[in-house]
C-alpha positions as CSV (number, residue, x, y, z in Angstrom):
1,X,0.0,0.0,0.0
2,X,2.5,2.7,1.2
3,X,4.5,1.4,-2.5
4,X,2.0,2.6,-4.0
5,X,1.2,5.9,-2.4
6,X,4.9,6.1,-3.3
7,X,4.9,5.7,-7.1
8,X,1.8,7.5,-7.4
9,X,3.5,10.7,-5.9
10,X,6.9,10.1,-7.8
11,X,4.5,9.8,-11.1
12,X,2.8,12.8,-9.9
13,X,5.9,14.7,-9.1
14,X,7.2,13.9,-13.3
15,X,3.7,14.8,-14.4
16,X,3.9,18.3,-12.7
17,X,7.4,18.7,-13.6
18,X,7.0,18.2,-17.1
19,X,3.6,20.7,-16.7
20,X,6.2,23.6,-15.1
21,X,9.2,23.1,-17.7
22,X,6.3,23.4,-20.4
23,X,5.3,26.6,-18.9
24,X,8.6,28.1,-18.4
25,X,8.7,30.0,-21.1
26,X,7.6,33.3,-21.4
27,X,5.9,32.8,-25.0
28,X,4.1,29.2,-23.6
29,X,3.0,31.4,-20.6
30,X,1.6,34.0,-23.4
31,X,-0.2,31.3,-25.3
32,X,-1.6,29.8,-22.3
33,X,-3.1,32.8,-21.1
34,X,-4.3,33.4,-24.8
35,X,-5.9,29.9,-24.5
36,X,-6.9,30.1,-21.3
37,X,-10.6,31.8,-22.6
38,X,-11.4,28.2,-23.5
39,X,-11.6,28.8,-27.0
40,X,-9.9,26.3,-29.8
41,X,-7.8,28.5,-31.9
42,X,-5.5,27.6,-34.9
43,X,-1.6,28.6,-35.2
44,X,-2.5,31.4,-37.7
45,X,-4.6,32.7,-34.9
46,X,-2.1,32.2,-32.3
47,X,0.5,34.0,-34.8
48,X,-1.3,37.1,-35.1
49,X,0.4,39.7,-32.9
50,X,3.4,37.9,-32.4
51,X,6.6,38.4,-33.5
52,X,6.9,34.7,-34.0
53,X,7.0,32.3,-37.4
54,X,4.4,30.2,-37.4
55,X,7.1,27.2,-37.5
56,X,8.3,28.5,-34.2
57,X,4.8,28.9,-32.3
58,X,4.0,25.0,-33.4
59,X,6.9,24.3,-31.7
60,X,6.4,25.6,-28.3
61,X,2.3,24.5,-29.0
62,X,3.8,21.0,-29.0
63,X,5.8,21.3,-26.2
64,X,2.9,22.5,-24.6
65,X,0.7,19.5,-25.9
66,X,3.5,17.0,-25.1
67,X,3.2,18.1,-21.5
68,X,-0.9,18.2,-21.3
69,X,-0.8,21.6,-21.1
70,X,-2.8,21.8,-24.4
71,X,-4.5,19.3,-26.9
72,X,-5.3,19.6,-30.4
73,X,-7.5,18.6,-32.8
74,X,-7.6,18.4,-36.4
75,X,-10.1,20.5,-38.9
76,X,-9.3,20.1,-42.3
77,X,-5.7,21.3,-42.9
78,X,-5.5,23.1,-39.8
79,X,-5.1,22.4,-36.1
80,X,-6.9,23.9,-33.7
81,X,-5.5,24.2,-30.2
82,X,-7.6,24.5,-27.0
83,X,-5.8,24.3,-22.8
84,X,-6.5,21.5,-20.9
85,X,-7.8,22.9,-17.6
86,X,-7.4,19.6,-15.8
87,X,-3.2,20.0,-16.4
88,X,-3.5,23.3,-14.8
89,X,-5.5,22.3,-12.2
90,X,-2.7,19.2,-11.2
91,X,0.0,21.8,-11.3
92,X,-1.9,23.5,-8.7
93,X,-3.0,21.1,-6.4
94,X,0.8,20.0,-6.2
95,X,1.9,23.6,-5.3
96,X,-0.7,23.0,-2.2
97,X,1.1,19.7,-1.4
98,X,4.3,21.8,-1.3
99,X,3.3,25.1,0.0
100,X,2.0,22.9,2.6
101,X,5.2,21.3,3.5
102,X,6.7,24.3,3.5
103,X,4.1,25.7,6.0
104,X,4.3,22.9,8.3
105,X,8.5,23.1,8.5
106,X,8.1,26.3,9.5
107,X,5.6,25.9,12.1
108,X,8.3,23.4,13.3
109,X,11.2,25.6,12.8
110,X,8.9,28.1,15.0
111,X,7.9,26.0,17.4
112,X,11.8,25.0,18.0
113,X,13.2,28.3,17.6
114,X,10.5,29.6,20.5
115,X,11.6,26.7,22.8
């Protein structure tokens, strides 16, 4: 039982980090936040106003996908790409895992400190 708790956090811990390198860019971050209207849009879309190729913003779109960050689905000769809510949700439940940790350490540190 406590093996599995164990691979089921180390899994989660990969899942999330892949999730944060995917987003640690500042132009991922900028078409996250485009996305993040819930709207499907295609790369010509996601080109306009940038001063990125289109060649370069499929690449960090599949980064992004790679990670769950985004999916994609095909219509006709285009993709359209929509965020996955659920990734970004995961990414944030594990920050409460850590912020937690991090919260009770210092309630330790603090109750040791004050002894």
């Amino acid at each position: 039982m406590l093996q599995k708790r164990v691979d089921r956090r180390s899994a989660e811990r990969a899942a999330c980090a892949l999730i944060f390198s995917a987003l640690g860019d500042e132009t991922r971050l900028r078409l996250v936040s485009t996305l993040a209207d819930g709207q499907a849009r295609s790369i010509a879309a996601l080109t306009e106003g940038a001063n990125l190729t289109r060649q370069a913003v499929t690449k960090h779109l599949r980064m992004l996908e790679s990670a769950g960050v985004v999916s994609s689905t095909r219509s006709g000769r285009e993709s359209r790409f929509r965020l996955a809510p659920e990734c970004i949700v995961q990414a944030q439940s594990y920050l409460g895992l850590v912020s937690a940790e991090w919260d009770a350490a210092l309630g330790r540190l603090k109750a040791f400190v004050e002894r």
